[in-house]
C-alpha positions as CSV (number, residue, x, y, z in Angstrom):
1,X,1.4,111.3,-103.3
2,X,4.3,108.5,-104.2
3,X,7.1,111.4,-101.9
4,X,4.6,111.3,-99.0
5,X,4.3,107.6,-99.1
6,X,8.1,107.2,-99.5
7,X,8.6,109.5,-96.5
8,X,5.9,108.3,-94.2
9,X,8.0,104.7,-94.9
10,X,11.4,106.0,-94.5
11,X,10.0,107.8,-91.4
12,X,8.5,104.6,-90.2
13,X,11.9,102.1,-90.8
14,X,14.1,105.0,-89.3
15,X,12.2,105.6,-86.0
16,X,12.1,101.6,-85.5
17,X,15.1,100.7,-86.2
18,X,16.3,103.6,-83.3
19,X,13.8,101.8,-81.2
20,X,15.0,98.4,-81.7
21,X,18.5,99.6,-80.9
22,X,17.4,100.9,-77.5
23,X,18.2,99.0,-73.7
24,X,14.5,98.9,-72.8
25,X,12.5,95.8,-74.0
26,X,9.2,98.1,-73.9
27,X,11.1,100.1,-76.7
28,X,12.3,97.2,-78.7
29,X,8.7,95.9,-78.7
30,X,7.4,100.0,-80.3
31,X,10.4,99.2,-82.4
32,X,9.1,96.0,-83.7
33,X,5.7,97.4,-84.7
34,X,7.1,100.6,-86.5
35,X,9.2,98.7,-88.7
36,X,6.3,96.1,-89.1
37,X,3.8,99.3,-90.4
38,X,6.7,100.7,-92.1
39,X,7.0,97.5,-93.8
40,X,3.5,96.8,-94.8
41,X,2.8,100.5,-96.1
42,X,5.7,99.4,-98.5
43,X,4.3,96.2,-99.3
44,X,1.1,98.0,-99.8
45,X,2.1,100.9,-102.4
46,X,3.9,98.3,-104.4
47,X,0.1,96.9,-105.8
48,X,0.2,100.6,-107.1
49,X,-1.2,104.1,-106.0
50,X,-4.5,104.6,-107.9
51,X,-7.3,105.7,-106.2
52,X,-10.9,104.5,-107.5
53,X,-9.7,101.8,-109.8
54,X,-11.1,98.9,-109.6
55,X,-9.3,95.9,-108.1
56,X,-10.3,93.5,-110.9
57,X,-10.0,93.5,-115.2
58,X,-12.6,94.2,-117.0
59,X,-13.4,92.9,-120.7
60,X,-12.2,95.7,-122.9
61,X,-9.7,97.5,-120.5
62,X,-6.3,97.2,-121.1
63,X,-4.6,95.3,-118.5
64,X,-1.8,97.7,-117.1
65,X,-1.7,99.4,-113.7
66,X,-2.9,102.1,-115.1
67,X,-6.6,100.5,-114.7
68,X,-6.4,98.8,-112.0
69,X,-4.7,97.8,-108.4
70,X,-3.4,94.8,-107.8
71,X,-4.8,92.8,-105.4
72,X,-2.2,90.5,-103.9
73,X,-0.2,93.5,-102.2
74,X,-3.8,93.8,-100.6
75,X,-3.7,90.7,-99.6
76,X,-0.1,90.0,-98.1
77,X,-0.6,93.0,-95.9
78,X,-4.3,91.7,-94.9
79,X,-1.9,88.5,-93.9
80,X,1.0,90.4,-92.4
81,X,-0.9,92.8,-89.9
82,X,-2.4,89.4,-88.6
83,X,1.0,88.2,-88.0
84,X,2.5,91.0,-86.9
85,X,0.0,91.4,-84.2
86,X,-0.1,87.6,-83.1
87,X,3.9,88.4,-82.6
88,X,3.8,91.5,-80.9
89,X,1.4,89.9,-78.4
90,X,3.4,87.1,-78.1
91,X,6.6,89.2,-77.4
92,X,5.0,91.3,-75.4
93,X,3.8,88.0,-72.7
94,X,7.3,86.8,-73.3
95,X,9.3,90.4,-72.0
96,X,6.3,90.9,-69.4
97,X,7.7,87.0,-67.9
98,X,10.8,88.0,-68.0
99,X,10.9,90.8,-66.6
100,X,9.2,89.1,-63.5
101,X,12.0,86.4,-63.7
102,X,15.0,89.2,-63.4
103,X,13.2,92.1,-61.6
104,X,13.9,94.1,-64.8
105,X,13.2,95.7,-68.1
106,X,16.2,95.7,-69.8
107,X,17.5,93.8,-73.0
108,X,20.2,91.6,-71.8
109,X,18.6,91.7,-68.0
110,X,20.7,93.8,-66.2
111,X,20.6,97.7,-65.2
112,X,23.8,99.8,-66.8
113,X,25.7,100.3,-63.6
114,X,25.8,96.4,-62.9
């Protein structure tokens, strides 16, 4: 489980950090989101990877992550898909105006051959 989580992340950070790299600001903005999901999947395994535990301590339970998941990796992800989405849609009006401003889609606003 923990080597297909670790790959599905390494996956994630390569493939948007390609995108981010690229001319088109359609492609930076996939970027942007892959490394955000790559990101908060990381964030998210760090609370710990047991499935059916119980979020809380209980009276009588030892209190190691072997019993339970922590919550606030839970909770910073909760925050940081909120963010992440306000952002992209904010980037996303901001390319969208530009690129009726310069009559194209390209990162520094103009075509290769120019």
């Amino acid at each position: 489980m923990e080597v297909l989580i670790a790959l599905a992340i390494g996956v994630l950070a390569c493939c948007g950090v390609w995108l981010v790299l690229q001319p088109r600001t359609f492609q930076v903005l996939m970027g942007l989101a892959l490394l955000a999901y790559g990101v908060n999947l990381f964030i998210f395994s760090m609370g710990s990877l047991s499935v059916g535990a119980e979020p809380i301590i209980r009276p009588g339970v030892p209190a190691d992550l072997l019993h339970y998941t922590d919550p606030l990796p839970q909770a910073l992800v909760l925050t940081a898909i909120v963010i992440s989405f306000a952002t992209t849609a904010l980037l996303l009006v901001v390319l969208l105006a530009a690129r009726g401003l310069t009559g194209t889609d390209h990162v520094d606003g103009q075509e290769p051959g120019e």
